[in-house]
MIDOMI-445826 format. One line per field, with one value per residue (C-alpha): x, y, z; residue in one letter. Coordinates in Angstrom, 1 decimal, decimal comma. Layout:
BEGIN
px X;...
py Y;...
pz Z;...
rest A;...
END
This chain:
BEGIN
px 0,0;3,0;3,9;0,4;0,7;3,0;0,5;-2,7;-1,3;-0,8;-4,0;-5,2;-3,4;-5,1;-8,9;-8,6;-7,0;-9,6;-12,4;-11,7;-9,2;-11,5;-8,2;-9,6;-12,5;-11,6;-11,4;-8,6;-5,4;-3,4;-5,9;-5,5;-1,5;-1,8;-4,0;-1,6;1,4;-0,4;-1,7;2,1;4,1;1,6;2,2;5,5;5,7;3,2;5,6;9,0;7,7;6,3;10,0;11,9;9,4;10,3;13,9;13,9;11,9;14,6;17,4;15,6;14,7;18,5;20,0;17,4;18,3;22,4;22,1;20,1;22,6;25,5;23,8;23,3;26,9;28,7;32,4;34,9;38,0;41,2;42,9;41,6;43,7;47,0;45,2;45,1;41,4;40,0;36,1;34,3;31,2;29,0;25,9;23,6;21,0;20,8;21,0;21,7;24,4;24,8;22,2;22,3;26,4;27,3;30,6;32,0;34,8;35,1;38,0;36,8;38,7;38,7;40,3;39,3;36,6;34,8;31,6;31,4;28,2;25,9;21,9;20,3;18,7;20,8;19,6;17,9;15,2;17,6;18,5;16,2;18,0;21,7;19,9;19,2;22,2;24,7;22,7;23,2;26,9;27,3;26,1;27,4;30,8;31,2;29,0;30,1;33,5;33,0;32,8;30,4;28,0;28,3;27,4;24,3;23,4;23,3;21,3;18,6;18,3;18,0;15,1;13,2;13,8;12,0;9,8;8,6;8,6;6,6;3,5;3,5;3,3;0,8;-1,2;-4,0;-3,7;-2,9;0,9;2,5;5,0;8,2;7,0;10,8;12,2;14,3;16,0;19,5;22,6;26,4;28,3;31,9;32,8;36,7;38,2;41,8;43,5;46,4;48,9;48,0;46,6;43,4;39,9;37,1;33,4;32,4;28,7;29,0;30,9;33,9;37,1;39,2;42,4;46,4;48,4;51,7;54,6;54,1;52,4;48,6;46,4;43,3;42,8;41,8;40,2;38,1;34,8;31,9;29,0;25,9;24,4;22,6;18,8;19,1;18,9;19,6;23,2;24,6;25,3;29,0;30,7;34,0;35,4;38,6;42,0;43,5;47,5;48,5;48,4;51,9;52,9;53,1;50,5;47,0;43,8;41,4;37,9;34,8;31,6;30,8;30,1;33,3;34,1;31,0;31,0;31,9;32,9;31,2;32,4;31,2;34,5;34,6;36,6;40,0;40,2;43,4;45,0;44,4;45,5;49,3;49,8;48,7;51,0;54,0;54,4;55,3;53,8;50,6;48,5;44,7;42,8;45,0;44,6;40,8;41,1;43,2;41,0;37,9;39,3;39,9;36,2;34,5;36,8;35,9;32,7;31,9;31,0;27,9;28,1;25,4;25,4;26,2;30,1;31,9;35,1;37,5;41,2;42,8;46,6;48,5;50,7;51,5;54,9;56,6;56,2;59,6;60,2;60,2;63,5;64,9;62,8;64,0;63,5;65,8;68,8;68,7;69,0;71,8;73,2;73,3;70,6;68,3;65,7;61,9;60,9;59,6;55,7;53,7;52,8;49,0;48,0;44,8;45,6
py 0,0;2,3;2,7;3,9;6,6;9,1;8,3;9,0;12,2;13,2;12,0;14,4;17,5;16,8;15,9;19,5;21,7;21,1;21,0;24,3;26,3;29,0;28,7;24,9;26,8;30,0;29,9;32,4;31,7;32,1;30,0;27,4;27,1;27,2;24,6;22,6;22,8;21,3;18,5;17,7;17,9;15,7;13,4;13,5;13,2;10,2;8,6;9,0;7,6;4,6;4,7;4,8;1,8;-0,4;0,0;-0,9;-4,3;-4,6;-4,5;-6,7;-9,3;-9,2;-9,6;-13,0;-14,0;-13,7;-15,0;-18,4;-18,8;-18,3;-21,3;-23,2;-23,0;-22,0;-20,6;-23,1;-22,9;-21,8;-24,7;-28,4;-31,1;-29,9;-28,7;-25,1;-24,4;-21,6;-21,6;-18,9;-18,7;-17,0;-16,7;-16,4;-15,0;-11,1;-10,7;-13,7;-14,8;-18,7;-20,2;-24,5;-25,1;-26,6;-27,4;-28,9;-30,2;-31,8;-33,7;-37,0;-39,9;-41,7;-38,4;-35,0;-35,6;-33,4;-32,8;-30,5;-30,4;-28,6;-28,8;-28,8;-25,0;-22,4;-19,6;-19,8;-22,1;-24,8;-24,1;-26,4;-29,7;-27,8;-28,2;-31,5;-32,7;-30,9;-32,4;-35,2;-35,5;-33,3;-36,6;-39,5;-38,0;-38,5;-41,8;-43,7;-45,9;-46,2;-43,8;-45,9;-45,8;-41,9;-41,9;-44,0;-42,0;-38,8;-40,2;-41,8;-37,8;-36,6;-39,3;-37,9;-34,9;-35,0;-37,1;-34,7;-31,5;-33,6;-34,2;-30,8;-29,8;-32,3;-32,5;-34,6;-37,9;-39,1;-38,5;-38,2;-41,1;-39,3;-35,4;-34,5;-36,4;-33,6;-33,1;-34,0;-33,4;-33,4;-34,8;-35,4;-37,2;-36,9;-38,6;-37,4;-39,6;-38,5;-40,4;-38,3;-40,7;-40,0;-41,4;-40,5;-41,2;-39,2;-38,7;-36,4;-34,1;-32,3;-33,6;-31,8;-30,4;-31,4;-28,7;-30,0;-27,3;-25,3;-28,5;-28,5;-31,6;-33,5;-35,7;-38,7;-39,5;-42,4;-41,8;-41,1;-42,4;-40,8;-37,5;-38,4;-38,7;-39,3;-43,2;-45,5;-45,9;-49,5;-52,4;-51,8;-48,2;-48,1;-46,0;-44,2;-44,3;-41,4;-41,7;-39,2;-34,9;-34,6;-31,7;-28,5;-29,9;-29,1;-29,8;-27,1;-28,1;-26,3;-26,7;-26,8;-22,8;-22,2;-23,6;-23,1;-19,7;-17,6;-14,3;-11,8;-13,3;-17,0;-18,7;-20,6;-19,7;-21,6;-23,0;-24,9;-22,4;-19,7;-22,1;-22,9;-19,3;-18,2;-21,0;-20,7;-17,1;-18,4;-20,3;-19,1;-19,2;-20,9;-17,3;-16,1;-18,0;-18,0;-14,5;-14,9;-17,2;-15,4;-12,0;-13,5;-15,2;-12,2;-10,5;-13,2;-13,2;-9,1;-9,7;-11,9;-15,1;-17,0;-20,1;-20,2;-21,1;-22,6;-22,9;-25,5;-25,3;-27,4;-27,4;-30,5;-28,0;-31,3;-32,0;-35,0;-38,3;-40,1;-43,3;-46,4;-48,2;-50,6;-49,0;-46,7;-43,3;-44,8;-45,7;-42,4;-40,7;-42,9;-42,5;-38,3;-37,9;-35,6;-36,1;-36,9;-40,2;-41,8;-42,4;-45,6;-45,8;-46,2;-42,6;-42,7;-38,9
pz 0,0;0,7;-2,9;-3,9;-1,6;-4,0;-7,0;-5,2;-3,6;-7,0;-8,4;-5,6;-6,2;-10,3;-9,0;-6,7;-8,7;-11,6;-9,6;-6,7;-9,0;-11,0;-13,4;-14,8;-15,4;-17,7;-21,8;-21,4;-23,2;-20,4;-17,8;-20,2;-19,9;-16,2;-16,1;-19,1;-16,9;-13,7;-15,5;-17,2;-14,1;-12,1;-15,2;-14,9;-11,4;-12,2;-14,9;-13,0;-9,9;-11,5;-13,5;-10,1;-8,6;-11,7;-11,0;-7,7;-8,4;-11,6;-9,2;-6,4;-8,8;-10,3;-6,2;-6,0;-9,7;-8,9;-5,4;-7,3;-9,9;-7,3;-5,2;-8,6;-10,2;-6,9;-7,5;-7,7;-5,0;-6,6;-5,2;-5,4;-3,5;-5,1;-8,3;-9,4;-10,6;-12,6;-14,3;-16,2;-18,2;-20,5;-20,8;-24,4;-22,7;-21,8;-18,7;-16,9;-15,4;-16,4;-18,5;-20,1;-19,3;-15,6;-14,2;-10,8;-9,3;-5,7;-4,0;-2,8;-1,2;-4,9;-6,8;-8,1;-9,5;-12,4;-14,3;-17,5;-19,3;-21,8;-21,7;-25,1;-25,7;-23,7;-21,2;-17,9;-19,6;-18,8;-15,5;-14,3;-16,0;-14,7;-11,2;-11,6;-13,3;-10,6;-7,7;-8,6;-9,0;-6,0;-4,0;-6,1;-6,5;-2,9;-2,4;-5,6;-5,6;-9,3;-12,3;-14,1;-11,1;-10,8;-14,4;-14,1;-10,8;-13,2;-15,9;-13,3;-12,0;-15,1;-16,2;-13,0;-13,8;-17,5;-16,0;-13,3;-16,3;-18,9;-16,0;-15,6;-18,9;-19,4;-16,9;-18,4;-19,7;-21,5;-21,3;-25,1;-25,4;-25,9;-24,5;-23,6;-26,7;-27,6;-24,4;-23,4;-21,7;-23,3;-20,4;-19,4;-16,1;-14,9;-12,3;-11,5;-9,1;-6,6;-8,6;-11,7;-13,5;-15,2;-16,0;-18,1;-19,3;-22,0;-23,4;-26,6;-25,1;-26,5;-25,3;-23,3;-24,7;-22,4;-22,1;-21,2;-21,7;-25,1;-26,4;-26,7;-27,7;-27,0;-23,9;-25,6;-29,5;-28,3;-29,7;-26,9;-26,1;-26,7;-25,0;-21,6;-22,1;-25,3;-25,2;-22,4;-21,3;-22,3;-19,7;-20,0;-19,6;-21,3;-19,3;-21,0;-19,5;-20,6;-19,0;-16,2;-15,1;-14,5;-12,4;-14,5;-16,7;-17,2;-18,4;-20,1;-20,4;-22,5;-23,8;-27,8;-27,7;-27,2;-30,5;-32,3;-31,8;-35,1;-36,7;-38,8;-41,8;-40,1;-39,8;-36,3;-33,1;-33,7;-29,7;-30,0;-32,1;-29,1;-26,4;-28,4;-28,6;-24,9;-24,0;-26,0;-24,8;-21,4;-18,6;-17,8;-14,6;-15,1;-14,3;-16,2;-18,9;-19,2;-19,5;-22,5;-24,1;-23,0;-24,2;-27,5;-28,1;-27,2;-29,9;-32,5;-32,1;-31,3;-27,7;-28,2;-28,9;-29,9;-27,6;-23,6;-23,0;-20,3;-19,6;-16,7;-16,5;-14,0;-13,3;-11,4;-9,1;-6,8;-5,5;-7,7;-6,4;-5,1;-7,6;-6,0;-5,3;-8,3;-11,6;-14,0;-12,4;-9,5;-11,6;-13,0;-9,8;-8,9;-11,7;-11,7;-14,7;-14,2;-17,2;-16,0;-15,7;-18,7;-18,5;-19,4;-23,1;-22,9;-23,2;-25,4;-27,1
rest X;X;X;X;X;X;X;X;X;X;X;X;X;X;X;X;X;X;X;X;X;X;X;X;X;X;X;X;X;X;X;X;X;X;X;X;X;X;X;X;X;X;X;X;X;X;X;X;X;X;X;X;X;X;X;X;X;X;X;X;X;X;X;X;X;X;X;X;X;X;X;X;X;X;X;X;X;X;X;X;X;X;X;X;X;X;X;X;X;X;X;X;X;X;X;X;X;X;X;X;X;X;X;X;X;X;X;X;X;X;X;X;X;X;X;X;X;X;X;X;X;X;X;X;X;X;X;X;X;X;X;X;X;X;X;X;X;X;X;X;X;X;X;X;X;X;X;X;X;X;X;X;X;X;X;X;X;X;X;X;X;X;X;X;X;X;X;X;X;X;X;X;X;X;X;X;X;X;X;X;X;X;X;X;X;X;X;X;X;X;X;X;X;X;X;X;X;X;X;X;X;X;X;X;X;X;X;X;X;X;X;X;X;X;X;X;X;X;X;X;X;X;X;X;X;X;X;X;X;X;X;X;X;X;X;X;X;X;X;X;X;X;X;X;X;X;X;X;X;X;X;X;X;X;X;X;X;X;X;X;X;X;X;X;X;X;X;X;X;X;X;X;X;X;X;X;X;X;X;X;X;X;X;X;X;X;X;X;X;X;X;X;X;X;X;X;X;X;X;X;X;X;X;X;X;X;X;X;X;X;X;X;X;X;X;X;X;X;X;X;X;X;X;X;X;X;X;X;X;X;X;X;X;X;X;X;X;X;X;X;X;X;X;X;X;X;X;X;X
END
């Protein structure tokens, strides 16, 4: 009721003056402009109070709206269980401030363990499957001893979750057969053990590029599974052993807009092309680095791309392990060499 009170206090000063003033009443030229400039200022009076009122509900709803998407896609720590960390995304949609990519990482007794993904459609109309999709691996990253189950755990959450939207948009029966046909989820699963070595599921998601010195390539080429929710997952999950982080090296994850995203002229942002020169300059931090690559997709694609990006860089900033006694790494030492050990051969890249 307060914020009729300026509006009706004008509307009063209006309804008196025309109907007590003997001005509102005279033909006279003069009478007329008198009575002309009461009625504009309590319009405007009228129209910049109901201006400053929308302004204050814009920003109000813009405080709950960042405060939701802070909750949803929480800042990451800068430092993991001996992992640098940096994250960043866009969002397609004016205004908001993440919209269909999600992201996590969380230190659990079996490894670091990640989640990168990318909900069909972009923009907060997908928040609701990023919701489901992150609170999900929020729990079975932690309860799961397997990356297989934490996969199936994800895809079970995300069925419930269609479920659930495709009753309410269809509230009567009978329910259409496929009503969320359309809907899925590009989805990468890491596991990062303390050792270094690596682990992967991988469902149509882009693979993550290794950045080890000046050299940049991708994590793995084995070909993915389909997206989740899509069709059902298979009874066996080949999961993808993709060799070890070493310390110094790094991992840069993204979602398909940063790739897809294109230029006036409609060529596509060259992603690895930016990474090998960021890194060849010298060694970069991770923040820093996500700037770089940021700074250079806005500029490629005028500061709007067309689809929501996200972007994960983690860095293995762990002290070397000690070799054990007797292998090769040990006769080296003893032997004054200095050159890193040699790794095992059965890096999928």
């Amino acid at each position: 009721m307060r914020g009729l009170g300026l509006p009706v206090a004008w509307g009063t000063v209006a309804v008196t003056y025309r109907l007590t003033c003997p001005l509102a009443h005279q033909e006279a030229l003069g009478a007329r402009l008198v009575s002309s400039a009461v009625l504009c200022a309590v319009g405007t009076g009228l129209l910049l109070h109901v201006r400053r009122t929308l302004l204050r509900e814009l920003r109000q709803a813009r405080r709950i709206a960042g405060a939701a998407q802070g909750v949803l896609l929480r800042p990451l720590p800068e430092r993991i269980d001996g992992l640098s960390v940096a994250a960043a995304q866009l969002s397609a949609e004016p205004g908001a401030a993440i919209g269909g990519d999600l992201y996590e990482a969380v230190p659990t007794e079996h490894g670091v363990r990640v989640v990168m993904g990318d909900v069909r459609g972009h923009g907060i109309a997908a928040l609701g499957t990023v919701a489901a999709v992150l609170g999900s691996f929020r729990e079975a990253a932690y309860d799961e001893p397997d990356l297989e189950r934490v996969l199936r755990r994800l895809d079970r959450a995300l069925a419930r979750h269609l479920g659930d939207r495709a009753r309410a948009e269809h509230p009567g029966p009978p329910l259409p057969a496929n009503p969320v046909a359309e809907e899925f989820v590009t989805l990468l699963l890491l596991e990062i053990r303390p050792d270094g070595e690596i682990r992967a599921l991988n469902c149509g998601h882009p693979w993550p590029h290794h950045v080890a010195g000046t050299r940049v390539e991708p994590l793995a080429r084995a070909a993915p599974l389909p997206p989740l929710g899509m069709f059902p997952l298979p009874a066996e999950l080949p999961v993808v052993p993709c060799g070890q982080l070493l310390p110094g090296e790094a991992l840069f994850l993204h979602t398909d807009g940063a790739e897809d995203a294109r230029d006036a002229e409609g060529r596509f942002f060259s992603l690895p092309d930016v990474l090998a020169h960021a890194v060849r300059e010298a060694p970069v931090a991770p923040r820093a680095l996500l700037g770089t690559v940021l700074t250079a997709l806005l500029r490629h694609a005028d500061g709007a791309p067309s689809d929501d990006v996200a972007l994960l860089m983690l860095r293995n900033d762990r002290a070397p392990s000690a070799p054990r006694d007797g292998g090769p790494c040990d006769a080296a030492a003893r032997a004054g060499h200095t050159a890193p050990c040699p790794q095992p051969t059965n890096q999928l890249r």
